[in-house]
C-alpha positions as CSV (number, residue, x, y, z in Angstrom):
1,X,99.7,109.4,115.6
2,X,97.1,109.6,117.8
3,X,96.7,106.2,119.7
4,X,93.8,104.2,118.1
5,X,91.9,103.8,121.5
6,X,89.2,101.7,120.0
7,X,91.4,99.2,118.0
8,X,90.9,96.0,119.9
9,X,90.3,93.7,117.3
10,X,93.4,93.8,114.3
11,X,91.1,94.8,110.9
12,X,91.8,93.2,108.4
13,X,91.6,89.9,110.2
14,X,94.5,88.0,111.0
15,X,93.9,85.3,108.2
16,X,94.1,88.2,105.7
17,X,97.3,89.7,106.9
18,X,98.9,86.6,106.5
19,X,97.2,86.0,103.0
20,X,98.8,89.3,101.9
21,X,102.3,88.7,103.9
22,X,102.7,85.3,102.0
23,X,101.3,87.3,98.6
24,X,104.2,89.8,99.3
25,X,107.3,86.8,100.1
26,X,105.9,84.6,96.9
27,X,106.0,87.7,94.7
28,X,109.8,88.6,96.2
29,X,110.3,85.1,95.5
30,X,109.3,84.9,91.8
31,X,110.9,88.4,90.8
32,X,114.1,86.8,92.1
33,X,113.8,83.6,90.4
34,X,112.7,85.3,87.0
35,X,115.6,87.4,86.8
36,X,117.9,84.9,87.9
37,X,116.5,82.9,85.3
38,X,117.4,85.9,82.8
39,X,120.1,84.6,80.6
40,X,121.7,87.5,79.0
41,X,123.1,89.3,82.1
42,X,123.1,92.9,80.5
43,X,119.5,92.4,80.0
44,X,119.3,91.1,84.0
45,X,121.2,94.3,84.6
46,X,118.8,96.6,82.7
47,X,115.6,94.8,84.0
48,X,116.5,96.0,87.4
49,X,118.1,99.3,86.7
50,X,117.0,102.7,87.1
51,X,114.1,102.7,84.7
52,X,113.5,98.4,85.2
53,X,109.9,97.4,86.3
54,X,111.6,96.3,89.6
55,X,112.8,99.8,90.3
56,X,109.5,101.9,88.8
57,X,107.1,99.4,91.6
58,X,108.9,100.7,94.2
59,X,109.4,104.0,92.7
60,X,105.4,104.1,92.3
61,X,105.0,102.3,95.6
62,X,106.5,104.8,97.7
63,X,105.2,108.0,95.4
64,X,101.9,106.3,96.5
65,X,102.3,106.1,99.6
66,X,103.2,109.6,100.0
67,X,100.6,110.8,98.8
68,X,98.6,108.9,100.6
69,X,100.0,110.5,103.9
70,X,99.4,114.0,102.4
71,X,95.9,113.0,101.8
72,X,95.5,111.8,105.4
73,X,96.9,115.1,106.6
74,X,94.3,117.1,104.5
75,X,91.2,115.0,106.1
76,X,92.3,113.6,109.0
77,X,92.5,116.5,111.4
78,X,93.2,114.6,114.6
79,X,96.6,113.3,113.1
80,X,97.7,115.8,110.9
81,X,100.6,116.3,112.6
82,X,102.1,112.9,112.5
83,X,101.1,112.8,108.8
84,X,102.7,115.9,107.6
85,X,105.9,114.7,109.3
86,X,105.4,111.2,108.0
87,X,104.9,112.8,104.7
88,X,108.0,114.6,104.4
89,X,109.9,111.1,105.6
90,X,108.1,109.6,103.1
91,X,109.0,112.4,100.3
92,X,112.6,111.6,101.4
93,X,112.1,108.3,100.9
94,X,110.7,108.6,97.0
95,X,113.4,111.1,96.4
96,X,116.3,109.1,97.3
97,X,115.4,106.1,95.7
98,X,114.3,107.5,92.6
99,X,118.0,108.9,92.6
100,X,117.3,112.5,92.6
101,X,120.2,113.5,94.7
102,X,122.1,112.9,91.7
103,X,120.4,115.9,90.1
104,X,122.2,118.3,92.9
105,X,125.9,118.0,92.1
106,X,127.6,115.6,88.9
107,X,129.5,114.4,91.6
108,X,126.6,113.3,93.9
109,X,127.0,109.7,93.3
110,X,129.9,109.9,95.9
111,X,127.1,109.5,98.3
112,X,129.0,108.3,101.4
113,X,129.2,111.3,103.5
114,X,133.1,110.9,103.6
115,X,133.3,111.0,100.2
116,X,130.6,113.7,99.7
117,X,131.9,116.4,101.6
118,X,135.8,115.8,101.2
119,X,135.2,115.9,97.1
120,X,136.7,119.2,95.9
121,X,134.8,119.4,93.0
122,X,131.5,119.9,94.9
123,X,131.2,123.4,95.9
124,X,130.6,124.5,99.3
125,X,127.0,125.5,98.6
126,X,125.8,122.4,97.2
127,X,127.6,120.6,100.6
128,X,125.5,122.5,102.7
129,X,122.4,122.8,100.7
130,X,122.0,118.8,101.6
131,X,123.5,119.2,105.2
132,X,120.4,121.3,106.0
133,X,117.7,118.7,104.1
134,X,120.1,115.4,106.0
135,X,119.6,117.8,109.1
136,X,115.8,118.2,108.6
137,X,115.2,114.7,107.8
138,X,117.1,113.4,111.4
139,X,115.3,116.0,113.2
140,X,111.7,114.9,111.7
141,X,112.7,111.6,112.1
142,X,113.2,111.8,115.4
143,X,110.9,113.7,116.8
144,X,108.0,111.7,115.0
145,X,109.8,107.9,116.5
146,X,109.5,109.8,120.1
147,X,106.0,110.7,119.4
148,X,104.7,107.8,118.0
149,X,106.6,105.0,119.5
150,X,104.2,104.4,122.6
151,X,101.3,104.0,119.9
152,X,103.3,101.5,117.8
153,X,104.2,99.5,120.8
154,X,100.9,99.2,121.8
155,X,99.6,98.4,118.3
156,X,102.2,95.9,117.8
157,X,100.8,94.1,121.3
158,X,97.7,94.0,119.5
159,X,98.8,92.6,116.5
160,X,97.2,95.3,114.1
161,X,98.0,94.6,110.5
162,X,99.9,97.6,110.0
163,X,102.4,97.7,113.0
164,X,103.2,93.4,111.6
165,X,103.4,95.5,108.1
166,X,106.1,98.0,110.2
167,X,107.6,95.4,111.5
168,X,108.1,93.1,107.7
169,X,109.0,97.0,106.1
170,X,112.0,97.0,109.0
171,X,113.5,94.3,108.6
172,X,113.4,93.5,104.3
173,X,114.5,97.3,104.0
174,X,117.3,96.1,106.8
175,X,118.1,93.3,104.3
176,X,118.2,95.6,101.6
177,X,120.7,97.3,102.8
178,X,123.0,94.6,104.4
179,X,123.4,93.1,101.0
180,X,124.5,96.4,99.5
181,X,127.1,96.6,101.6
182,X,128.9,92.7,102.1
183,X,131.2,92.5,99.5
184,X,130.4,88.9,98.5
185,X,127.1,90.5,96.9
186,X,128.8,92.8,94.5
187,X,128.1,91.4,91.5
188,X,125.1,91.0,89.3
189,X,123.3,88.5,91.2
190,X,123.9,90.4,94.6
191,X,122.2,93.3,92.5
192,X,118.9,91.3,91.6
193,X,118.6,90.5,95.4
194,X,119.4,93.8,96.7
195,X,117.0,95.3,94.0
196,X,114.1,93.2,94.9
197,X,114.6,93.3,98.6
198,X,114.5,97.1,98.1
199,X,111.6,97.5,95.8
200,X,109.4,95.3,97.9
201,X,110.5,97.0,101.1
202,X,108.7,100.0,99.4
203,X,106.0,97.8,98.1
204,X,105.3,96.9,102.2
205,X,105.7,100.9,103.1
206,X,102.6,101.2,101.2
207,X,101.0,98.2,102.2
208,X,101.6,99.4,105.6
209,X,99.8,103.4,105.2
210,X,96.8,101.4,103.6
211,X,96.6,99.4,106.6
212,X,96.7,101.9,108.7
213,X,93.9,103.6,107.3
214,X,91.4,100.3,107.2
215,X,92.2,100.2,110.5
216,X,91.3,103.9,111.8
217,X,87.8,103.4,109.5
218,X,87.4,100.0,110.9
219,X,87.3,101.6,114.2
220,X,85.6,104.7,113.9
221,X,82.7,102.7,112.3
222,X,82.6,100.7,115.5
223,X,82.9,103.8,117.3
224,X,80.1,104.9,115.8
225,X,78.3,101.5,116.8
């Protein structure tokens, strides 16, 4: 995105970044202890299942956010670029975490790669129907990390609220995904973490496009000045 030139001072202020940080960790916090607190563990499983309320906030997080981008792209003409590629990330995002590569083959939850393409029943078509979208996605990502790494760098120097938010997004999501895969986790209680880590890893995505945009109003008001 185009580097945010006047964005000396971090809006919101410092104090209320780490009010809504610590907001974010106590809420991660409580979903954990509530379900771990859940005594029947089939109703533990279902609370954080597909259609669970710790699934749906991220699910609605990330939908949000999302849009939000595609609104950006509509009315803010000096980034539109970066937002129609973050958009599509983001789309990406939703779709694979609302599970709807599942809806392209019956075999799609073999979603390693290995596992994906060397399945026999998946025909050939469907294979390369998702090479081109997994191909698309790497290409935008890239392309929009080499573009807009100088600007989060710079931001994250300056301590703007939504680089920190970045920053939190990068590593719970990393989290998220390191429990998934240590074996010691794979159980019912590893679930409830992973779950929560990944739900509020969405939950900070948004946080972080919200941010973003108090901050390019914050400083085109004192632009304006």
């Amino acid at each position: 995105m185009e580097p945010l030139s006047q964005a000396v001072s971090p809006y919101p202020k410092p104090a209320v970044t780490a009010a809504i940080f610590t907001l974010v960790g106590l809420a991660m916090l409580t979903s954990i202890a509530l379900l771990l607190s859940v005594g029947d563990p089939k109703h533990m499983k279902f609370l954080i299942e597909d259609s669970g309320p710790v699934q749906m906030t991220g699910q609605l997080s990330i939908g949000a956010a999302f849009g939000l981008c595609l609104l950006s792209a509509v009315f803010d003409s000096k980034r539109r670029g970066a937002f129609i590629m973050l958009s599509y990330l983001l789309m990406f995002y939703f779709l694979r975490e609302a599970d709807y590569h599942y809806k392209v083959s019956e075999f799609a939850k073999a979603t390693q790669f290995k596992r994906f393409y060397l399945h026999d029943m998946i025909p050939l078509s469907t294979k390369l129907f998702m090479a081109s979208i997994i191909i698309l996605f790497l290409v935008t990502l890239v392309k929009y990390l080499r573009q807009e790494k100088a600007t989060f760098l710079h931001s994250l120097q300056l301590r703007l609220p939504w680089a920190l938010c970045c920053g939190v997004w990068f590593v719970v999501f990393g989290l998220s995904q390191t429990i998934d895969q240590v074996p010691i986790f794979h159980n019912v209680i590893g679930q409830v973490f992973e779950e929560v880590f990944e739900a509020s890893a969405e939950v900070i995505a948004l946080l972080a496009v919200i941010l973003f945009r108090l901050q390019v109003i914050h400083d085109a008001k004192l632009a304006g000045r």
